[in-house]
C-alpha positions in Angstrom: 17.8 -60.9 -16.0 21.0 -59.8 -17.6 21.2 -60.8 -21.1 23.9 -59.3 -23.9 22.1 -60.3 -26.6 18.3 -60.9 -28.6 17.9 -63.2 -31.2 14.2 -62.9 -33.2 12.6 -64.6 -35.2 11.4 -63.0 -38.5 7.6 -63.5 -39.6 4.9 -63.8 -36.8 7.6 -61.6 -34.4 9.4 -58.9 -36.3 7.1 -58.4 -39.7 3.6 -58.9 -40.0 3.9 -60.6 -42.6 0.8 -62.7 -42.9 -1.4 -61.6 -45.9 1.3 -61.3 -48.2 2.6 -65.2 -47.4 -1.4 -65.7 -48.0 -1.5 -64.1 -51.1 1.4 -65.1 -52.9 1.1 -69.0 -52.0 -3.0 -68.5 -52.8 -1.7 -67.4 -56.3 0.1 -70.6 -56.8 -2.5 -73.1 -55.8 -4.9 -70.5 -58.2 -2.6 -70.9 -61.0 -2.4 -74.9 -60.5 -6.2 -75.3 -60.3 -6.2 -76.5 -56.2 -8.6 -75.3 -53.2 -7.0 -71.8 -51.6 -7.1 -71.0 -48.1 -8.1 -68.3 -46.1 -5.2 -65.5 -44.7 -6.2 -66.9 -41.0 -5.4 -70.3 -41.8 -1.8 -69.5 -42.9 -1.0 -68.7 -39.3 -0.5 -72.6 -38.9 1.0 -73.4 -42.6 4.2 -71.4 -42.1 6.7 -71.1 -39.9 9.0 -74.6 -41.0 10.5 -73.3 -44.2 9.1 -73.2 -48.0 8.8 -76.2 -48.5 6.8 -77.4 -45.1 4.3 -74.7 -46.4 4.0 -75.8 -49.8 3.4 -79.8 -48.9 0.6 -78.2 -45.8 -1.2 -76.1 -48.8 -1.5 -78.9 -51.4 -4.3 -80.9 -51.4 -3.0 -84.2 -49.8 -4.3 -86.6 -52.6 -2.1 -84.9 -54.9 1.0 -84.1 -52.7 4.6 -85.9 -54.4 7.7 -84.9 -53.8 8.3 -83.4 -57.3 5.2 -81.3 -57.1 5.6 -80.3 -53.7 9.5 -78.9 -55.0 7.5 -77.2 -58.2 5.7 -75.4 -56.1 8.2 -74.6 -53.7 10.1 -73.1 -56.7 7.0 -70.9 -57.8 6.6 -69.4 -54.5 9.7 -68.2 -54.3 9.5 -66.3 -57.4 6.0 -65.5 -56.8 7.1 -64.3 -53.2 10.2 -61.6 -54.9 6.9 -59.6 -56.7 4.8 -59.0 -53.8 6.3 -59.9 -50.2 6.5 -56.6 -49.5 3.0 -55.4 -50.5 1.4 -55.2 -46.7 4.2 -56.7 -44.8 5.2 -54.4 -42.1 7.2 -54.4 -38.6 4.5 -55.3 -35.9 3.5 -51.8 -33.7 6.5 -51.4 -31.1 8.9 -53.3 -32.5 10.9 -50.1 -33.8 10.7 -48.7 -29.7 11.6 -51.8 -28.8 14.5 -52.2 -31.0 15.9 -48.8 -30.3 15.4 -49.5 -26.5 17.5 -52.9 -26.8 20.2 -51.1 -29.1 20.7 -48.3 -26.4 21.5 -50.7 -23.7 23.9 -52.3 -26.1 22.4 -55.8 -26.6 23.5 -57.2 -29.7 20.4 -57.6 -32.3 20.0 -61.3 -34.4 17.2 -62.6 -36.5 16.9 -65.8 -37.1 14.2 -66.9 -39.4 13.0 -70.2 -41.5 12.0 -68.3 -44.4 15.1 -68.6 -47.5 18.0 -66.7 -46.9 17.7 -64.6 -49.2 14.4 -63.4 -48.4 15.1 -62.9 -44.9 18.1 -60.8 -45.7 16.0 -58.9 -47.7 13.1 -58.2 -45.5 15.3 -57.1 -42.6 17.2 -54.7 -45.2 14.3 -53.2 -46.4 11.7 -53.1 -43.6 14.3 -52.6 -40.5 16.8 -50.5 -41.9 17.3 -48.3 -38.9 19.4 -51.1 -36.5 22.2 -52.6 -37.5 21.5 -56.8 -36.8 25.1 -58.4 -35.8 23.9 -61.5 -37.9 21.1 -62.1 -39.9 20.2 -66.1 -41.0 17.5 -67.5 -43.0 16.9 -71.3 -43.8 20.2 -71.8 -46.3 21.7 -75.2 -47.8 23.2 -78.1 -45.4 21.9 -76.4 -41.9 19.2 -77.9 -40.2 16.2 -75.5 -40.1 14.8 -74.5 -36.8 13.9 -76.2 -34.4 17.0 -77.9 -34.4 19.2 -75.3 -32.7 22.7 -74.9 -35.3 21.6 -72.2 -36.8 21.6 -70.9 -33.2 24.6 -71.7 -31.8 26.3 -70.8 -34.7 25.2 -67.6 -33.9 26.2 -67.5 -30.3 29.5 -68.8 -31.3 30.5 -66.3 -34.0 28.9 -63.3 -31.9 31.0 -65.7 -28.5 28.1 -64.9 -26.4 27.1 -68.1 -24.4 23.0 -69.0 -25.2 22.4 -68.3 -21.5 22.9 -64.4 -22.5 20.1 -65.0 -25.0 16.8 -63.4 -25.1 15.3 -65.6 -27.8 12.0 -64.0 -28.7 9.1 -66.0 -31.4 5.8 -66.4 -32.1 5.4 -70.3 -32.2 6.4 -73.9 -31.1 9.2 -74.0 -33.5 10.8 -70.9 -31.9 10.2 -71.9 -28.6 11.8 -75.8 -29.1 14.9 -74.1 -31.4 15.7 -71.3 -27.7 15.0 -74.2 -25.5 17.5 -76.7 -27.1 19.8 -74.1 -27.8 19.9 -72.9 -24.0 18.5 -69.6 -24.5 16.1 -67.9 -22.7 12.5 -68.5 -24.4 9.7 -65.6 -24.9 6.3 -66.2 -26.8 5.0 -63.9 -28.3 1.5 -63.3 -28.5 1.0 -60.5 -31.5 2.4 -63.1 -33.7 0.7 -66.6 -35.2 -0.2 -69.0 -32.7 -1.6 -69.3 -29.0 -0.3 -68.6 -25.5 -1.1 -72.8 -25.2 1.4 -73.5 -27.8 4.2 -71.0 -26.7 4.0 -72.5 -23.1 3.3 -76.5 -23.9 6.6 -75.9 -25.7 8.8 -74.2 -23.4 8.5 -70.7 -23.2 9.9 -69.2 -19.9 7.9 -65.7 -20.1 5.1 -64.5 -22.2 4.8 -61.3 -23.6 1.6 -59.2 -24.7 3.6 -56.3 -26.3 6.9 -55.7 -27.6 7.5 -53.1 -24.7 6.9 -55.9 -22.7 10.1 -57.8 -23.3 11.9 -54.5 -21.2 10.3 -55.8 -18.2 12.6 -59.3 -18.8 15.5 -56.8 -18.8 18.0 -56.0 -15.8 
């Protein structure tokens, strides 16, 4: 297929970022005297923004809107001292970037995590591509799955979504490409099953990163 353009998602597809989203958010339920959880079982608390992980961690007896924002606030401060303390780019994700930025596809990312964050984990961990736009969660837009972060970016960039690779690692990724119109890949080195990817739209499944070229004219 002949696409001009990818759009990622961050955590789970780009960065493996899993142990340090476990260990900061671990350190705040430590610090507030509730339960922690095991790294694996973050694969199914994030994914839907700060605060959808913060209200998924708490104990439910004790979840309120105020606390749920407390904590919300203590993670991202906890998460600026150590999100970058094992995060790294997945292996093949730099061959596949170079590959997709020789054939002149223009590189997005679109992630869930703050904008700031994401900004800053692209800048420091990807710093060899140059990402036409980079958009985390931010104030007023609808976070994924709803798709206007997306076609924000396909109007600014004034690439149709059909030109869109869309490639992420769960449901939420899969249900923001398909209502956007872009062309859905799972991924299966990121967070969540093969199941999920396809029960919620995916049009290919990849193994690999290298695999993606195969989806490629």
């Amino acid at each position: 297929m002949h696409f001009k353009a990818a759009c990622f998602d961050l955590d789970g597809t780009l960065l493996d970022s899993l142990a340090d989203l476990a260990n900061c958010t671990n350190k705040i339920l430590l610090k507030r005297g509730y339960p922690q959880h095991p790294e694996e079982a973050y694969r199914y608390f994030v994914g839907e923004g700060a605060k959808m992980l913060m209200t998924r961690v708490l104990p439910e007896e004790v979840r309120t809107e105020s606390l749920i924002e407390e904590c919300r606030q203590d993670f991202e401060t906890s998460y600026r001292e150590c999100w970058d303390e094992q995060t790294v780019p997945y292996k093949n994700i730099p061959e596949l970037l170079d590959t997709l930025y020789r054939r002149k596809l223009k590189l997005t990312v679109l992630s869930n995590k703050p904008h700031e964050f994401t900004l800053l984990a692209v800048n420091k961990l990807l710093p060899s591509w140059s990402f036409e736009m980079i958009l985390g969660q931010r104030a007023g837009v609808p976070r994924k799955p709803d798709p206007t972060a997306m076609l924000e970016i396909c109007e600014k960039l004034e690439i149709p979504p059909g030109s869109f690779i869309y490639l992420g690692d769960t449901a939420t990724d899969m249900q923001t490409s398909v209502a956007a119109g872009c062309f859905s890949v799972g991924v299966l080195w990121g967070f969540r099953t093969e199941e999920e990817l396809r029960d919620n739209g995916a049009n290919a499944i990849v193994k690999d990163p290298l695999d993606v070229l195969d989806l490629l004219v």
